[in-house]
TORKOL-4160 file (C-alpha; in steps of 0.2 Angstrom, whole numbers, padded with zeros to 4 digits, m for minus):
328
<pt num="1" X="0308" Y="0397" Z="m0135"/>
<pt num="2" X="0304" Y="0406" Z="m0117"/>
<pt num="3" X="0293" Y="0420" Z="m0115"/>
<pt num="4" X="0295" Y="0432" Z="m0102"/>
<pt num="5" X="0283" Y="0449" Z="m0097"/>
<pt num="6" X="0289" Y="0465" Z="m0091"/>
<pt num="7" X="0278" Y="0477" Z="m0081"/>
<pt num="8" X="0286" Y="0494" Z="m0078"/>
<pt num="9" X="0278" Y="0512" Z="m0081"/>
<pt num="10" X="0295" Y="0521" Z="m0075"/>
<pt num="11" X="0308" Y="0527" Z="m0083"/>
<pt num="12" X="0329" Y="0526" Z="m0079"/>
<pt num="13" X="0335" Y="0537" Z="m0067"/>
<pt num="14" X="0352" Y="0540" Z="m0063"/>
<pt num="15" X="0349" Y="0536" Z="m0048"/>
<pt num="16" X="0345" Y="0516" Z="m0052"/>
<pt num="17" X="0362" Y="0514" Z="m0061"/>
<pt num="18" X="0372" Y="0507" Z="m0044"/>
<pt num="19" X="0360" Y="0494" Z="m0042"/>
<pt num="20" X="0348" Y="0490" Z="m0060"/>
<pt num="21" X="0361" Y="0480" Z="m0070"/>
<pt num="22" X="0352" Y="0481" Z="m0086"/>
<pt num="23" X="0355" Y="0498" Z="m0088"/>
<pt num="24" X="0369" Y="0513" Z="m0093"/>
<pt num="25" X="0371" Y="0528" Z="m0092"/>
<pt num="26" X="0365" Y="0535" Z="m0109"/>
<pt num="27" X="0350" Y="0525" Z="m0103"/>
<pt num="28" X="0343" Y="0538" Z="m0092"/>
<pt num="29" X="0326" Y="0545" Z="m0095"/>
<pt num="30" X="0320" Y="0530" Z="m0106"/>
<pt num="31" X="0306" Y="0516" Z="m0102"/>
<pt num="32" X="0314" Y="0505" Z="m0092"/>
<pt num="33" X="0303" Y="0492" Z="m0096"/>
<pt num="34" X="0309" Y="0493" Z="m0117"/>
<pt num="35" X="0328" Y="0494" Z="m0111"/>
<pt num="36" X="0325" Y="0480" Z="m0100"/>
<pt num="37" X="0318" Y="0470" Z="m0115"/>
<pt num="38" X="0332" Y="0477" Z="m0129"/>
<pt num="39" X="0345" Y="0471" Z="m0115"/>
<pt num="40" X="0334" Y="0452" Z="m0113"/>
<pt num="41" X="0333" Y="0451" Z="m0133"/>
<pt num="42" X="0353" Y="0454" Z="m0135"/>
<pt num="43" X="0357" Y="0441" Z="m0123"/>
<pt num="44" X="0346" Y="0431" Z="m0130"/>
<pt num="45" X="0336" Y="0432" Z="m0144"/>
<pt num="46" X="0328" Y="0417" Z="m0145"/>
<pt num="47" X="0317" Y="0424" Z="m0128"/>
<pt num="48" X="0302" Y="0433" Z="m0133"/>
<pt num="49" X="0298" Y="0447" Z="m0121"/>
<pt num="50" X="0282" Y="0455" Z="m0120"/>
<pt num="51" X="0283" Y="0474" Z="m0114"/>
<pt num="52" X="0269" Y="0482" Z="m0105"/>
<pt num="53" X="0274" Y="0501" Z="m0103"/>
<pt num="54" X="0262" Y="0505" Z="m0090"/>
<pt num="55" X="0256" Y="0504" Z="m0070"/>
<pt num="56" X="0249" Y="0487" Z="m0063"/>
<pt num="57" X="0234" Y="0492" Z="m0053"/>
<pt num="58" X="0219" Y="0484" Z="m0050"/>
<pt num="59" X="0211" Y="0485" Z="m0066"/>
<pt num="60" X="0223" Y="0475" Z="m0075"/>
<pt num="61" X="0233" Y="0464" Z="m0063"/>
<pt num="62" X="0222" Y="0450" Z="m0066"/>
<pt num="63" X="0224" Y="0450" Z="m0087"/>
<pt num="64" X="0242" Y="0454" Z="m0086"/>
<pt num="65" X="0243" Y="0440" Z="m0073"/>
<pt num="66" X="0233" Y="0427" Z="m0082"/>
<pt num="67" X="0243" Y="0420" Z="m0096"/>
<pt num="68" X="0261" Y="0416" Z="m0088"/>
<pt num="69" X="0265" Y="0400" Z="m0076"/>
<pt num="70" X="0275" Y="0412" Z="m0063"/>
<pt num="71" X="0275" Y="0429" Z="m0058"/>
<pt num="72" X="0289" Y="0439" Z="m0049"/>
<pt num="73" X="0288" Y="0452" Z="m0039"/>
<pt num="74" X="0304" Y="0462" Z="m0038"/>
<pt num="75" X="0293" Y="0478" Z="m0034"/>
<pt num="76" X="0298" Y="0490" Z="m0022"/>
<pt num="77" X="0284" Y="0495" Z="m0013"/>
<pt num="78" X="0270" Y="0490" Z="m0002"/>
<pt num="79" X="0255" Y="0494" Z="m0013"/>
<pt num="80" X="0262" Y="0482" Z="m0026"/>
<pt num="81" X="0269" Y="0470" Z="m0016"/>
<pt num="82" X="0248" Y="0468" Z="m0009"/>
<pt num="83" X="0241" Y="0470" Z="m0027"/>
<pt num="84" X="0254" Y="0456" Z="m0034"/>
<pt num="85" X="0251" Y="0445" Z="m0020"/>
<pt num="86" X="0231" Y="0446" Z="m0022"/>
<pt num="87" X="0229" Y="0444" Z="m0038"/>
<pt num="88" X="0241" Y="0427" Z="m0037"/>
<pt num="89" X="0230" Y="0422" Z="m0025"/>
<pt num="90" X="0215" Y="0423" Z="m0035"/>
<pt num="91" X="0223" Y="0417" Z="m0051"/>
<pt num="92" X="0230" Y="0401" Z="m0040"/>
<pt num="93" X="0248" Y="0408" Z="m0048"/>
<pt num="94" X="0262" Y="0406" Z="m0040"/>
<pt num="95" X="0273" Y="0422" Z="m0033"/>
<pt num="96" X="0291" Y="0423" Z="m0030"/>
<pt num="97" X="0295" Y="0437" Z="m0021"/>
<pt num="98" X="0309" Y="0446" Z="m0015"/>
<pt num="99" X="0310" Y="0462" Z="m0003"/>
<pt num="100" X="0328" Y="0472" Z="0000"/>
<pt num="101" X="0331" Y="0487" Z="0013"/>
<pt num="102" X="0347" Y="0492" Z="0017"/>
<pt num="103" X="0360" Y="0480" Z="0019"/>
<pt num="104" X="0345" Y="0465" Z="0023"/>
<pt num="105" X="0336" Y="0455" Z="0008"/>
<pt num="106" X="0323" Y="0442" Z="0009"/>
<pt num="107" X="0314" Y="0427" Z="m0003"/>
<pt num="108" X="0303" Y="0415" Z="m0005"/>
<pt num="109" X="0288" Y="0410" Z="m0014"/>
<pt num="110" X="0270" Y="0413" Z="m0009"/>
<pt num="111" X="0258" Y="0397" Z="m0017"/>
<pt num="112" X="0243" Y="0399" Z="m0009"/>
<pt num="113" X="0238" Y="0383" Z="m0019"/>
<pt num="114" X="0253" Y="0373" Z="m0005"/>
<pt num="115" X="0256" Y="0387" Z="0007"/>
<pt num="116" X="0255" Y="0404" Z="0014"/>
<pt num="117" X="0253" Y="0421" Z="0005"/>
<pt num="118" X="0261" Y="0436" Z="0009"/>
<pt num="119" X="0247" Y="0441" Z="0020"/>
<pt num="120" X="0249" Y="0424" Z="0031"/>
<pt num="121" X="0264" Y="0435" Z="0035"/>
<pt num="122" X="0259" Y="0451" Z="0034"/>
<pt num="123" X="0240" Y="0452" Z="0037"/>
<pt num="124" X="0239" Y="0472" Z="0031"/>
<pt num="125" X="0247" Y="0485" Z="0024"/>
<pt num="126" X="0257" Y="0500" Z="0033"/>
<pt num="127" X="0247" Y="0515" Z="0039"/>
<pt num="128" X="0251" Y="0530" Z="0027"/>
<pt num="129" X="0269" Y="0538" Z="0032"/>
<pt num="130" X="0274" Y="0523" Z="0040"/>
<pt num="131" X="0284" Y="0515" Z="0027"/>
<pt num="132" X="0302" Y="0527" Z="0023"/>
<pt num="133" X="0304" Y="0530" Z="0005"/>
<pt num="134" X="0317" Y="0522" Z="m0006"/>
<pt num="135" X="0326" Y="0536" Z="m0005"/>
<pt num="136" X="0325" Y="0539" Z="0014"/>
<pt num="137" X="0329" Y="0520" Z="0016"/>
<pt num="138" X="0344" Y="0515" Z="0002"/>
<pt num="139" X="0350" Y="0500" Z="m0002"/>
<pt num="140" X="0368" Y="0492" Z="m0005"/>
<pt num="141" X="0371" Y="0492" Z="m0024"/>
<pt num="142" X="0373" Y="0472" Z="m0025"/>
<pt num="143" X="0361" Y="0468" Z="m0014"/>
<pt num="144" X="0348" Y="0468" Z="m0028"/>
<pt num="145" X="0356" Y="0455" Z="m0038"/>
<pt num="146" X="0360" Y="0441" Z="m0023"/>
<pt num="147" X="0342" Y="0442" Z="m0020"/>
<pt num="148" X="0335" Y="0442" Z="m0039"/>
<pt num="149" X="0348" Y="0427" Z="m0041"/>
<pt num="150" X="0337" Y="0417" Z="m0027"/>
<pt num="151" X="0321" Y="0423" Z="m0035"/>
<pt num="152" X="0327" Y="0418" Z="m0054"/>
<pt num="153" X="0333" Y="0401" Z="m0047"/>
<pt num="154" X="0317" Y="0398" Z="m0039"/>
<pt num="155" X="0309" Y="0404" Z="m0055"/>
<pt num="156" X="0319" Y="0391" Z="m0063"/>
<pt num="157" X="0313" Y="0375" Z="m0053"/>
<pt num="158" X="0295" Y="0378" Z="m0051"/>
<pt num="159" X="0295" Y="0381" Z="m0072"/>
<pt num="160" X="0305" Y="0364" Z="m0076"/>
<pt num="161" X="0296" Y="0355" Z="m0058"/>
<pt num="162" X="0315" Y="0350" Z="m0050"/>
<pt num="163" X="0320" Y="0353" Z="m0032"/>
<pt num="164" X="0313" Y="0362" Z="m0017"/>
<pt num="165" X="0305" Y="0377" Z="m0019"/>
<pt num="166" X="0303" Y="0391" Z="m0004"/>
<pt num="167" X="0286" Y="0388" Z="m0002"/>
<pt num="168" X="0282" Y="0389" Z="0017"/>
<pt num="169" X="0300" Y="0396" Z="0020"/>
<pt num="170" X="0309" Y="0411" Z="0020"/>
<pt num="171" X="0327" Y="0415" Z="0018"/>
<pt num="172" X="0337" Y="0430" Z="0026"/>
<pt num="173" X="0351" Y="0439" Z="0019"/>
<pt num="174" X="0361" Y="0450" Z="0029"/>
<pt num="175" X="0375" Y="0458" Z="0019"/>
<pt num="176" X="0384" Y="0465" Z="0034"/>
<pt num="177" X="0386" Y="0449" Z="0042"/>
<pt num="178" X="0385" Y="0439" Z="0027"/>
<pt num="179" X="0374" Y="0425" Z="0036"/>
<pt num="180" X="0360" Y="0417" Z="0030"/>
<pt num="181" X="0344" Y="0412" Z="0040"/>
<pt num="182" X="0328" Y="0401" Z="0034"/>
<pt num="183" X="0313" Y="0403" Z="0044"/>
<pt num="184" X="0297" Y="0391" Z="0040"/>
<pt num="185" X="0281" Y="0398" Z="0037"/>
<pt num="186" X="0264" Y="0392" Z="0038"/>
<pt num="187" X="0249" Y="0396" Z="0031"/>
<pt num="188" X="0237" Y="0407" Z="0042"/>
<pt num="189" X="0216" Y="0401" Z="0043"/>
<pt num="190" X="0212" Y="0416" Z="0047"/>
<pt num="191" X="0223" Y="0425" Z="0032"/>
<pt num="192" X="0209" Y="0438" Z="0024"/>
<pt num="193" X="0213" Y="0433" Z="0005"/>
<pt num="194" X="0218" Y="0414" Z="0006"/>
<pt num="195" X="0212" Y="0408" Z="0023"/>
<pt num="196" X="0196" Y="0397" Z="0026"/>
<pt num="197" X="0184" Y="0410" Z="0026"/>
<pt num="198" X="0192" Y="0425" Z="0016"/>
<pt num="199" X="0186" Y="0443" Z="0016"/>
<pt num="200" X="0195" Y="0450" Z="m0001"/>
<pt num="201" X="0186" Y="0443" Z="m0016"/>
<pt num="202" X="0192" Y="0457" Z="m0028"/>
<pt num="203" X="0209" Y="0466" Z="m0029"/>
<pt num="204" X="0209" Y="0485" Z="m0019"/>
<pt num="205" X="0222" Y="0498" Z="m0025"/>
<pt num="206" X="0233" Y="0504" Z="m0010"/>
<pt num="207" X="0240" Y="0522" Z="m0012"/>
<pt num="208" X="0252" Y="0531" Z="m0004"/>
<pt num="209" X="0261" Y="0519" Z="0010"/>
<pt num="210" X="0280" Y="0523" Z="0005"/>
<pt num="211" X="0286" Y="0537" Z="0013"/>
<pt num="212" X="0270" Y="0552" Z="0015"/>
<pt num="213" X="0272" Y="0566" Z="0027"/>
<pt num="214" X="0257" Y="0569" Z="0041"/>
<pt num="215" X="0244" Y="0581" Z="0034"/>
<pt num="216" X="0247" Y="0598" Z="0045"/>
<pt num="217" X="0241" Y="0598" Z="0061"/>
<pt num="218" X="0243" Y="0578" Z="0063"/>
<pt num="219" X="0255" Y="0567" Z="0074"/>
<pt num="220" X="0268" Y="0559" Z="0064"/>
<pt num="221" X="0265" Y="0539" Z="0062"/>
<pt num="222" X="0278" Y="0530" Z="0072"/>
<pt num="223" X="0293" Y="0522" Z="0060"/>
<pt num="224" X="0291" Y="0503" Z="0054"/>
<pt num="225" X="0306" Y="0492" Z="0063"/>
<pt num="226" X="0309" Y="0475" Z="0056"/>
<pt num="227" X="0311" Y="0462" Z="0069"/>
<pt num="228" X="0328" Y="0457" Z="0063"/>
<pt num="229" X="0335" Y="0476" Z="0067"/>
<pt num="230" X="0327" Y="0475" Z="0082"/>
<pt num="231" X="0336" Y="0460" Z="0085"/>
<pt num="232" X="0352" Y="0464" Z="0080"/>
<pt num="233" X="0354" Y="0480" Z="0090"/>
<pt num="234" X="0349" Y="0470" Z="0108"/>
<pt num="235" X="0361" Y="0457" Z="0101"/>
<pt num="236" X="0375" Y="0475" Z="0102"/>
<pt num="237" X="0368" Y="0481" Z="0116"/>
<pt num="238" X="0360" Y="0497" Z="0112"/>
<pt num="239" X="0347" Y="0502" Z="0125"/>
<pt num="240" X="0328" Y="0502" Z="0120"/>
<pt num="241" X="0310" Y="0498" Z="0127"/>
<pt num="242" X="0304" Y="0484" Z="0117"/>
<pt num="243" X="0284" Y="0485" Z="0125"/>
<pt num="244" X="0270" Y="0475" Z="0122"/>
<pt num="245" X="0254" Y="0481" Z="0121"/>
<pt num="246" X="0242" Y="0465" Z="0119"/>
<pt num="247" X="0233" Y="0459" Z="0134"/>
<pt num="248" X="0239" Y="0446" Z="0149"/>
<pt num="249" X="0233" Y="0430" Z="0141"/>
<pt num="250" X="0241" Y="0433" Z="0125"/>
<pt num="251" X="0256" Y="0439" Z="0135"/>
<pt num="252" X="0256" Y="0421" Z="0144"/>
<pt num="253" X="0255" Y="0411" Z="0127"/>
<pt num="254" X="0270" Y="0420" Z="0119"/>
<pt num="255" X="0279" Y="0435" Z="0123"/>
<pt num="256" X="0295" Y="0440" Z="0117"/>
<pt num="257" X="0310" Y="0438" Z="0131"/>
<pt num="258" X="0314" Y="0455" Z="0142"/>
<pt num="259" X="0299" Y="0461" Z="0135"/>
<pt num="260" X="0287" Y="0473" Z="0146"/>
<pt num="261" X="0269" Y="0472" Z="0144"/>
<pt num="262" X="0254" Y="0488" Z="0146"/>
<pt num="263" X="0240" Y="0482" Z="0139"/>
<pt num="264" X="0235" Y="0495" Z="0124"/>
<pt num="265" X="0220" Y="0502" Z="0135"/>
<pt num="266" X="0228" Y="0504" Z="0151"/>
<pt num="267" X="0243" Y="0514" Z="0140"/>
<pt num="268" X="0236" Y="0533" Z="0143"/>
<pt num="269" X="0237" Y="0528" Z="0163"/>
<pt num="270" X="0252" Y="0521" Z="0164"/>
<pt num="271" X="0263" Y="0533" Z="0154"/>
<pt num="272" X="0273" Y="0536" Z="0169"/>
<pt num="273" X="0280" Y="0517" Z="0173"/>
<pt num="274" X="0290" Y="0519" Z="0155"/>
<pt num="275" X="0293" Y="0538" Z="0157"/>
<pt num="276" X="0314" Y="0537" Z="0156"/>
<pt num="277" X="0310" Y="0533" Z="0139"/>
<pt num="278" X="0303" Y="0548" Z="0134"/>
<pt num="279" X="0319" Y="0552" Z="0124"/>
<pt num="280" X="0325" Y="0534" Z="0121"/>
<pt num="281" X="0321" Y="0519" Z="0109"/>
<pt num="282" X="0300" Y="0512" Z="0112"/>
<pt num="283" X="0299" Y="0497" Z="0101"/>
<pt num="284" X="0281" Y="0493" Z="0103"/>
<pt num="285" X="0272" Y="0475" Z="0096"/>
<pt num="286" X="0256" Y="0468" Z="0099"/>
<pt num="287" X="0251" Y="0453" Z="0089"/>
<pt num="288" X="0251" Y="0459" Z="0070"/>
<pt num="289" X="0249" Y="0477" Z="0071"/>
<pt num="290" X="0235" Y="0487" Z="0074"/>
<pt num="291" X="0235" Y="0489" Z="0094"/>
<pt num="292" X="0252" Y="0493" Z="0093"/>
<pt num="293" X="0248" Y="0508" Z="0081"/>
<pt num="294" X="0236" Y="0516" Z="0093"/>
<pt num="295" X="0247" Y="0514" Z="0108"/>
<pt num="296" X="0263" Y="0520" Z="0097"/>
<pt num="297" X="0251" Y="0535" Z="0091"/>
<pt num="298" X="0247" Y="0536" Z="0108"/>
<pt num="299" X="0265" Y="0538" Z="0115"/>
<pt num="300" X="0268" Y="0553" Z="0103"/>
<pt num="301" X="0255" Y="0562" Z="0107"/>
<pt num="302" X="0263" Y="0562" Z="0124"/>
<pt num="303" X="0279" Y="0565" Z="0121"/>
<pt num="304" X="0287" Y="0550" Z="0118"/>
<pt num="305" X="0300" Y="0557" Z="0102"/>
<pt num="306" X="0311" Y="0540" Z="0098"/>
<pt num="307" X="0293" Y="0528" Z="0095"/>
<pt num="308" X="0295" Y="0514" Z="0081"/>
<pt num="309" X="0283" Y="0501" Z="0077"/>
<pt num="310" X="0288" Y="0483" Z="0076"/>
<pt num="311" X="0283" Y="0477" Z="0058"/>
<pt num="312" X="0272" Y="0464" Z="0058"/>
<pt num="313" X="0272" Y="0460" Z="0078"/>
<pt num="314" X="0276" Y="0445" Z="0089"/>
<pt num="315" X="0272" Y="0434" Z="0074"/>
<pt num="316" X="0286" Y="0443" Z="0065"/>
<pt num="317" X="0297" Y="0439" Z="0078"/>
<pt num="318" X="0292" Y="0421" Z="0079"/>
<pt num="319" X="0292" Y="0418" Z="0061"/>
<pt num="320" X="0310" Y="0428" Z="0056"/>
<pt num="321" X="0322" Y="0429" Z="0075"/>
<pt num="322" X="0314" Y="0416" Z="0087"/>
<pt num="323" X="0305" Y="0400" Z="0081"/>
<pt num="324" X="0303" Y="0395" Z="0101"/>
<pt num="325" X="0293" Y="0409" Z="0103"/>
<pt num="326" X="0275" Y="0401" Z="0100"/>
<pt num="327" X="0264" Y="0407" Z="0083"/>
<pt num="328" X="0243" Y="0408" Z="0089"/>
């Protein structure tokens, strides 16, 4: 007999129907997690599925985790996505995670025991209002089931110990192109929950990333940008500033090709060397991410009205479009 837990405080929306398999249309407005389990049991009753009808946060993540071999994430938002990975960390779980936006789906499994975590990859979370909304963002309707297939099958060889899992690699799905890309990942020293000297001991709730407005009177954050759509739209030609805001050095060791580089304090006097922008595309990047949120905060507070901010930086770019660009 197999056990499996579900975690899930929300209940069905019509909404979920093009893309949540396990549910219909007289459905709506019930626990998703006790349709889930009705749906599991049918299928298969000889699976016993245990139910937890509420929101994982930081006061129960570790009990919830603690009793299964392998948690998966197929959450939908940063704060979770953080929490999960945390709480594996401490529990020395393994998590197999998969992320989808739009018409792009990604996968692998973070084992911090043999490899990186998700924040090796992605150190911190999004600035409030950075992050669109589900809503805001969509998703192709089978989309969600490729990359749930990649995560069960992953699920299936760490439980029964056959093949090669995805730790230390992460595969790509475009559904446009239908291509798939592996990328290797390693594990960072520096990483504030796994690395050699680590900074978060305990798990921290993250509120409000997905989607929040600027309280009045505020400038706007500048959008997230993955680096595969930036990528993708120098690859079609379409015109933007990709601007790196790290210093000369760190420009020397790694840079990103046709890239143009104002270090972040020398931004506010330079504004004018990138002023045909001012209305076009500013892709800015520094190495993870927090220098290029002042100099992208910076820019709108000057006029700048098409600013983005590339997720996760130059080492985003290294890890998921150019391998030859060098990781420090």
């Amino acid at each position: 007999m197999g056990r499996l837990g579900l975690v899930d405080d929300d209940v069905v929306d019509a909404s979920n129907l093009q893309r949540q398999v396990l549910y219909r249309t007289d459905d709506v407005g019930r626990s998703k997690a006790e349709v889930a389990s009705e749906r599991i049991r049918a299928l298969n009753p000889d699976v016993e599925v245990v139910t937890h009808r509420l929101r994982l946060d930081s006061s129960n993540a570790l009990e919830l985790f603690e009793p299964w071999d392998v948690i998966v994430d197929g959450t939908d938002n940063f704060p979770t996505r953080y929490l999960s990975n945390d709480a594996c960390v401490l529990l020395g779980k393994p998590n197999v995670y998969g992320s989808i936006f739009r018409f792009e789906g990604q996968a692998t499994v973070f084992d911090a025991r043999r490899g990186p975590c998700y924040r090796c990859l992605y150190p911190a979370p999004p600035p409030p209002g950075a992050a669109p909304s589900c809503e805001e963002g969509g998703v192709l309707g089978v989309l969600p089931g490729i990359i749930a297939m990649l995560q069960a099958t992953e699920t299936v060889k760490l439980l029964t110990g056959i093949g090669v899992p995805l730790v230390g690699r992460l595969v790509l799905y475009d559904a446009l192109h239908l291509e798939f890309s592996e990328f290797s990942l390693r594990k960072d020293p520096g990483c504030p929950v796994c690395g050699d000297a680590p900074s978060i001991t305990e798990l921290i709730d993250y509120e409000g990333f997905c989607g929040l407005p600027a309280r009045e009177g505020e400038v706007q954050e500048a959008p997230p940008v993955s680096a595969f759509e930036v990528h993708r739209r120098r690859q079609r030609g379409d015109e933007l500033l990709l601007l790196d805001v790290r210093g000369p050095d760190e420009f020397q060791k790694a840079h990103i090709e046709g890239a143009t580089l104002i270090p972040v304090d020398e931004l506010a006097g330079r504004l004018d060397e990138i002023g045909a922008f001012r209305d076009r595309p500013v892709v800015v990047h520094c190495h993870h991410g927090p220098r290029s949120r002042r100099a992208a905060k910076l820019l709108l507070e000057n006029g700048f009205e098409r600013v983005e901010e590339l997720t996760g930086g130059i080492e985003a770019w290294s890890v998921t479009v150019d391998p030859r660009v060098p990781r420090y």
